[in-house]
C-alpha positions as CSV (number, residue, x, y, z in Angstrom):
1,X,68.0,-56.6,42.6
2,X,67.6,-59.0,39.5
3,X,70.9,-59.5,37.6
4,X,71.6,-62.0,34.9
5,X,75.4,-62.5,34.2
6,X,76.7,-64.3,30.8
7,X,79.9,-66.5,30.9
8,X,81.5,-68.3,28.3
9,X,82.0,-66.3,25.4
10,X,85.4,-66.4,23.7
11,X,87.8,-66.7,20.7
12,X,86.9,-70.3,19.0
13,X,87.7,-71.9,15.4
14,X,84.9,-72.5,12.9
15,X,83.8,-76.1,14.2
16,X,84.7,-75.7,17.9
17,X,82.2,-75.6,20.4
18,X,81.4,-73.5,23.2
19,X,78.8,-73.8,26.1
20,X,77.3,-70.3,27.1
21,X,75.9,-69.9,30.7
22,X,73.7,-67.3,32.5
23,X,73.5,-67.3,36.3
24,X,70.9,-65.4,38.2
25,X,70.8,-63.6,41.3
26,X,68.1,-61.5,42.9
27,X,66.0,-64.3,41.8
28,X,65.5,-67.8,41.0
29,X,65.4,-69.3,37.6
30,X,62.6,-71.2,38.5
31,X,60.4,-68.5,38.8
32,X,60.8,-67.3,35.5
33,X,58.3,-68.3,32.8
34,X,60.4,-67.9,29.6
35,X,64.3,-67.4,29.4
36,X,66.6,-66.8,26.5
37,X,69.3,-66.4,23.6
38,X,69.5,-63.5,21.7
39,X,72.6,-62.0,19.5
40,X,73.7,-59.1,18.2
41,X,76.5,-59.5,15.4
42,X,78.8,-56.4,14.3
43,X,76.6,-53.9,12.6
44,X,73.1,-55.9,12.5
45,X,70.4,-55.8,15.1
46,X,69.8,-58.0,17.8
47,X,68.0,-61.3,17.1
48,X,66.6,-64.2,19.2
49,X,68.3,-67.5,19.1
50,X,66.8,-69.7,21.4
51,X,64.1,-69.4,24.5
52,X,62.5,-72.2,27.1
53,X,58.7,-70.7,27.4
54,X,56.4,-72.5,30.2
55,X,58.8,-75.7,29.7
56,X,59.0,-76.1,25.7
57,X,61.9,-75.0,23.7
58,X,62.5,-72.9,20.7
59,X,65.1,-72.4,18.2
60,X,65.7,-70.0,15.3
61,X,66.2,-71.7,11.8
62,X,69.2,-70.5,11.8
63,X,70.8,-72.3,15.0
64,X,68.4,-75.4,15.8
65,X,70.5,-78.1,14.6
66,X,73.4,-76.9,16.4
67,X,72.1,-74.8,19.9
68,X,70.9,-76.4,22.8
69,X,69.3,-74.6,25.6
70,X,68.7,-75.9,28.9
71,X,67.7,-74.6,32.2
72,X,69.0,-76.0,35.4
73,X,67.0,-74.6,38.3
74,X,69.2,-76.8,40.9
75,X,72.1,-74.7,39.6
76,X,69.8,-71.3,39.0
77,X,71.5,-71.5,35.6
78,X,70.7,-71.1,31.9
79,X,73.0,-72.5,29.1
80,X,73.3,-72.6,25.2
81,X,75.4,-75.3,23.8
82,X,77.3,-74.2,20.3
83,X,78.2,-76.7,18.2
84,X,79.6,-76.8,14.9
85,X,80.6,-72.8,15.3
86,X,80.5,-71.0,12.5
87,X,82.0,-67.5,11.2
88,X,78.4,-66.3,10.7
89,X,78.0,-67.1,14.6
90,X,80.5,-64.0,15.5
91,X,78.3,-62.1,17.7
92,X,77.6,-61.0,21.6
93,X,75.2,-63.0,23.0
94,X,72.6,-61.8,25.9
95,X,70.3,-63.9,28.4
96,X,67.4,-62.9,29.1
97,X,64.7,-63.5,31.5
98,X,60.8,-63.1,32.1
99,X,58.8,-63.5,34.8
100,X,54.7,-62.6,33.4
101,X,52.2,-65.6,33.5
102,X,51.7,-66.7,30.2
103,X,48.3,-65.2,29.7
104,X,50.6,-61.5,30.1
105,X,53.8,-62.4,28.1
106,X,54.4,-62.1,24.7
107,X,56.1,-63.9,21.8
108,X,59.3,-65.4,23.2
109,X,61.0,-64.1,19.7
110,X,60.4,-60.6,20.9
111,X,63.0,-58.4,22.4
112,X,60.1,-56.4,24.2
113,X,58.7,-60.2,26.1
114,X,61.8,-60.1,28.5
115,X,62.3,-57.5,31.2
116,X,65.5,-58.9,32.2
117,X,68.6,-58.8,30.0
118,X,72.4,-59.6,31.1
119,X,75.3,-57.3,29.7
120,X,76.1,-60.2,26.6
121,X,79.3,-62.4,26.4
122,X,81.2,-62.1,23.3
123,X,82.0,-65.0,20.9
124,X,84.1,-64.2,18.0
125,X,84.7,-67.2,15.5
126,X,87.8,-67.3,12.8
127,X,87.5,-69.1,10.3
């Protein structure tokens, strides 16, 4: 059984950092074609943050001067580095995971292009 399982999350000051990771069991990282970020902050929908697809990475506007992703297969781990944390930032944050060959998956922005999801980690920021 696949399972993704977000650590990390926390209470944090506006300019603290924090370093998010997703571990994997049931199945390697490695043999998924796109991973990612996505949040959901207190009353808005969920939205993507950040995703590795077939080896390049992607950023929202939003975060791409201050999130880092990176995938460490060694480790079967994904992490997002948060620096510079911001109120606006206050949200719980989800992994997710994809396994379709790039000719079957769709945009790595899209909820609906990742069959696996973790439960979130939350990260509240005061200001």
């Amino acid at each position: 059984q696949v399972q993704l399982v977000e650590s990390g999350g926390g209470l944090v000051q506006a300019g603290d950092s924090l370093r998010l990771s997703c571990a994997a069991s049931g199945r390697t990282f490695s043999s998924y074609t796109t991973v990612g970020w996505f949040r959901q902050a207190p009353g808005k929908e969920r939205e993507f943050v950040a995703a590795i697809k077939w080896g390049s990475t992607y950023y929202a506007d939003s975060v791409k001067d201050r999130f880092t992703i990176s995938k460490d297969n060694a480790k079967n781990t994904v992490t997002l580095q948060i620096n510079t944390l911001k109120p606006e930032d206050t949200a719980v944050y989800y992994c997710a995971a994809d396994a379709r060959a790039l000719v079957n998956s769709g945009p790595y922005y899209r909820e609906r292009s990742y069959a696996y999801w973790g439960q979130g980690t939350q990260v509240t920021v005061s200001s």
